[in-house]
Structure formats: C-alpha cells, structure tokens
KOLTOR-472015 format. One record per residue (C-alpha): x negated, y negated, z negated; residue number from 0. Coordinates in pm, whole numbers, always signed. Example, Ala and Ser with C-alpha at 12.3 -4.5 7.8 and 13.67 -1.06 7.14 Angstrom:
# KOLTOR-472015
       c1       c2       c3   seq
    -1230     +450     -780     0
    -1367     +106     -714     1
***
This chain:
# KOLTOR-472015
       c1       c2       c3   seq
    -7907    -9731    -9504     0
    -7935   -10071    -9432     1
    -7997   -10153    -9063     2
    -8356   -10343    -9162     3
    -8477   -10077    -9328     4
    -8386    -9828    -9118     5
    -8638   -10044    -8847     6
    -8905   -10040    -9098     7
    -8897    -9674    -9154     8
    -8902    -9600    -8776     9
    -9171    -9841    -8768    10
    -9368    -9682    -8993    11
    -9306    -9336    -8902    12
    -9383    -9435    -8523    13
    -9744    -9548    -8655    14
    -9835    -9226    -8903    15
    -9760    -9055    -8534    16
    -9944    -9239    -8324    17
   -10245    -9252    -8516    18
   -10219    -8880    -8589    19
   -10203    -8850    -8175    20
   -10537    -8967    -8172    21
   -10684    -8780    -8436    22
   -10543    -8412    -8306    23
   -10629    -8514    -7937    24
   -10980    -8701    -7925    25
   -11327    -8605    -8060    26
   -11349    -8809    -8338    27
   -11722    -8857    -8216    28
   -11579    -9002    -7938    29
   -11357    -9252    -8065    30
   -11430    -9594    -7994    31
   -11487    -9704    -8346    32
   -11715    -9399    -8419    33
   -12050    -9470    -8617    34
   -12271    -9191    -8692    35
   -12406    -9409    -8970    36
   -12217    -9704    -9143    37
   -12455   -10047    -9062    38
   -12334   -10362    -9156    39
   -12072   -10261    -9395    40
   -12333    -9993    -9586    41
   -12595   -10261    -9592    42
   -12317   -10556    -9750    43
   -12159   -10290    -9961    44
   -12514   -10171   -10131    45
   -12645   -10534   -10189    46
   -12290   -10687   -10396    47
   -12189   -10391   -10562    48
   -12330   -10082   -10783    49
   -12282    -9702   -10818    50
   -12018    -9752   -11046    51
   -11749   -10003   -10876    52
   -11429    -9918   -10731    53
   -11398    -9893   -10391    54
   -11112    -9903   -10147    55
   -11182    -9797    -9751    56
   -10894    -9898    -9585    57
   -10825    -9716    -9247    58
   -11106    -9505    -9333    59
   -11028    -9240    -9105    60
   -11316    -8996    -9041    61
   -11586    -9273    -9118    62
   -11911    -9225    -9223    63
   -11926    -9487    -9464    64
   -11747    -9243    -9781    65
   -12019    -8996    -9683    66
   -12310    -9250    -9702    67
   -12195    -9394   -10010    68
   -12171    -9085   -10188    69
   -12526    -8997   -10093    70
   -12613    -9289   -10274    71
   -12423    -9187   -10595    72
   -12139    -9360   -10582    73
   -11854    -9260   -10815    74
   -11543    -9403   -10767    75
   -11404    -9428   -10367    76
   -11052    -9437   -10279    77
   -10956    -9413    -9879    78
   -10642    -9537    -9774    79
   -10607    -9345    -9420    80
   -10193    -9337    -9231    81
   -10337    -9024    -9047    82
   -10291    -8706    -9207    83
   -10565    -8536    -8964    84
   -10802    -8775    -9055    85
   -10727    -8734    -9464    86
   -10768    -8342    -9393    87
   -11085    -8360    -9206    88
   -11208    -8602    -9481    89
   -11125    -8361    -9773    90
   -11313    -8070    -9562    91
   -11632    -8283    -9485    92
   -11593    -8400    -9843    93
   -11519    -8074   -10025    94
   -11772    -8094   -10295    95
   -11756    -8476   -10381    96
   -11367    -8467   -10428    97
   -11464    -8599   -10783    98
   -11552    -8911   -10651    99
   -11296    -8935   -10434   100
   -10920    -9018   -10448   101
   -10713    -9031   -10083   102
   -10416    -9230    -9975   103
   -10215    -9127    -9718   104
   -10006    -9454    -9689   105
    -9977    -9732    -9455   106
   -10142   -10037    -9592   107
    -9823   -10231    -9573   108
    -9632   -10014    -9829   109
    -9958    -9983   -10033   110
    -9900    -9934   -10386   111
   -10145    -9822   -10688   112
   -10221    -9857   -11040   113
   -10579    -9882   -10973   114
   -10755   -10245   -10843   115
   -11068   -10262   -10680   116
   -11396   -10404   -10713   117
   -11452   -10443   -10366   118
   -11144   -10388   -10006   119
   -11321   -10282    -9727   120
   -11168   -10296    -9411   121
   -11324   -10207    -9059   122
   -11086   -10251    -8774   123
   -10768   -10236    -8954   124
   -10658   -10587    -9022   125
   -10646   -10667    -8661   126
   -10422   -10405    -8569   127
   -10181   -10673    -8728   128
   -10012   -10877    -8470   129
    -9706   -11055    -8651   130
    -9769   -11336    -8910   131
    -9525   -11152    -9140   132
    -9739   -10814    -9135   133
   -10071   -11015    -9166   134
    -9881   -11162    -9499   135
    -9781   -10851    -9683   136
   -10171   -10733    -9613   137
   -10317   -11050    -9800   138
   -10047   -11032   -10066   139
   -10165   -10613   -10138   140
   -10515   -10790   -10130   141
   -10491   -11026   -10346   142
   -10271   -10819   -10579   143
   -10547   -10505   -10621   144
   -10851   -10654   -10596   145
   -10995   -10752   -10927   146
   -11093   -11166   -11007   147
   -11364   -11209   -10824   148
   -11347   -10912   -10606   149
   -11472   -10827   -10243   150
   -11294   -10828    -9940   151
   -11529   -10696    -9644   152
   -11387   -10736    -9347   153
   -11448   -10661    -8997   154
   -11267   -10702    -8692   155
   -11322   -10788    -8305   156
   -11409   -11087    -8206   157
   -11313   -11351    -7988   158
   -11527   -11198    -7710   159
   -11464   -10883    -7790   160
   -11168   -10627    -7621   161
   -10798   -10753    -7651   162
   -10662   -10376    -7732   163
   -10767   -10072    -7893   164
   -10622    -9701    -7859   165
   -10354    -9850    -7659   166
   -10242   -10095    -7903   167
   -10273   -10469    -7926   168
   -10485   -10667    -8160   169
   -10562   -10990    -8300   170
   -10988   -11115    -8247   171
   -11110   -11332    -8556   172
   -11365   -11563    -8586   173
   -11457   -11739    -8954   174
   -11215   -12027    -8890   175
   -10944   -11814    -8816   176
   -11004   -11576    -9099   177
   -11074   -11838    -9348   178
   -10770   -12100    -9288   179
   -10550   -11762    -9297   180
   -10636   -11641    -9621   181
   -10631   -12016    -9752   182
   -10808   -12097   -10086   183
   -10749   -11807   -10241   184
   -11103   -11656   -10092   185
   -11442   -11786   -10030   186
   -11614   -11728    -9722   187
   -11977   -11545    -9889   188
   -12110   -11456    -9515   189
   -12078   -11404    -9167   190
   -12250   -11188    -8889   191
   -12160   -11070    -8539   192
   -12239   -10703    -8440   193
   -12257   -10542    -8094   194
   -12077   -10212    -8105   195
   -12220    -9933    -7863   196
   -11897    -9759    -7759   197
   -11934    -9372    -7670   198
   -11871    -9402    -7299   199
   -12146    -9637    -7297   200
   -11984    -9978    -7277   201
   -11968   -10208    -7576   202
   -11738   -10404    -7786   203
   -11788   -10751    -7991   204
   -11728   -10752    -8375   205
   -11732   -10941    -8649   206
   -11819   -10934    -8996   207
   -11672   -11125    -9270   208
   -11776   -11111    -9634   209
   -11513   -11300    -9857   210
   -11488   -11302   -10221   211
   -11157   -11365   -10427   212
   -11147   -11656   -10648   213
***
C-alpha cells in the first residue's frame, strides 16, 4: 500500500474512533452541540425548501433536526454521520420513519453517492477542517452533489466564539471568510449570529450562513 494512503486510512480510522469515543462515553444531552429543538437551521430549512426536497445532514449525529423535520412531513433525509453510535441511536429514535430516511456512515471527505441534494446542511462540521487541502475536497463533494441552484446551510463558530471543540481544533468563520473561500461558485443568501447555551451553563458564539449554488 502506498505510504500516502496508508496516512489517509489511519487518518480516517483515527477520526470514526474518536468521534465514536464521544458518543459511547458522554450523554448525548450533554454534549456541547446538543439542541433539544433545531432553531435557526429548522426555521431556514422550512422557509427555502418543501416536504418533498432532498436533504443531506452532514455530521448529523444524534440531532434533533431529522426528528423535527419528519414531524413536519418531510420525505426524503439522508444523514451523513462518521460515528457508528450515533447512526445506531438515530435508527432506534427513528425506527418508524426509516422510509424517509437513508444513513451514511462515511466521513465527509470520502463522501460518495448517486443521489444530489436539494439542500447540504451542515452544523459544526465544516470547521472541524483545519488544512486548506481538507477544506477543498469538502467544497469540491459540495459542489459536486448539490443540485444547480442548491442550498448549502452552514453553521460554524464564530470569530468570538471557542477555539476547540471535544478536544479538537477548529477553524471560526465569519461571512468574509466563508464567502472569499467558496469563491463565485455560491451566493451569500443570509447571515445571522446565534448564542449557543452550552449544557454546563456557559455559552458558545455561532454563526449562520445561508449560501446558494450558482
């Protein structure tokens, strides 16, 4: 096996594990990320898209937001999670929706479908990114599965917001940032900041970006 991909296996297989750490030792209530209900991104997602678009939730984990949308009758999600725990728990919570529901247990860097999407969603995934060439092969799945004209929601911590999250480094975005990065190839729709309550009562700085492909 050649010596690169030998790294990029051990890479990869080093992430699946650490993320599937947190999921078998922390209450996922308890997670720093956890909503009990989806805000900004339910709100966004309900006013640009309808019951019958396809939807990707990358690094859905154990998120809320599949379990609101389907309560609104929405038929076709897809949830792109590199924890296994987190797929399981989601098939369990999800057991009678699995219809509406097809699971990925990939890392968003070796991505690959047949399927492209009305509209990416991505909460706190993106900046988990640190290296220009990672941040690359993430736009070029983006741009590759979601449809002309497509959605890319997007959120991510801002510049005032922490500097690491379940022990790992991240990179904070504001609109400039996230706009020269992704070039002309998307349109910057709208923009809103959100103060996350954390579960040990602190909080954390996000923001949102809503981008659309041209």
């Amino acid at each position: 096996m050649p010596k690169s991909r030998y790294i990029i296996i051990k890479q990869m297989t080093s992430t699946h594990t650490h993320w599937d750490t947190i999921y078998t030792t922390k209450n996922h209530n308890k997670v720093s990320w956890h909503q009990a209900q989806s805000t900004i991104s339910l709100d966004w997602i309900l006013d640009i898209t309808n019951k019958n678009d396809a939807i990707l939730d990358v690094g859905s984990g154990v998120s809320a937001l599949a379990d609101n949308l389907l309560e609104k009758n929405y038929q076709h999600l897809s949830l792109l999670e590199i924890s296994q725990i987190a797929i399981q728990t989601m098939k369990k919570r999800l057991e009678n929706h699995l219809d509406h529901v097809h699971f990925y247990h990939e890392n968003i860097l070796t991505f690959q479908t047949n399927t492209q999407f009305d509209l990416w969603h991505d909460r706190a995934v993106f900046h988990f990114l640190t290296n220009e060439k990672d941040q690359q092969t993430y736009i070029q799945k983006l741009k590759q599965y979601l449809k002309p004209n497509g959605y890319f929601l997007l959120s991510t911590f801002a510049p005032t917001g922490p500097k690491q999250c379940s022990e790992l480094n991240i990179v904070q975005y504001d609109s400039d940032k996230i706009t020269l990065l992704l070039d002309t190839d998307f349109k910057l729709i709208k923009t809103t900041s959100e103060i996350h309550p954390h579960p040990d009562g602190s909080t954390q700085d996000f923001n949102y970006f809503l981008l659309q492909k041209t």
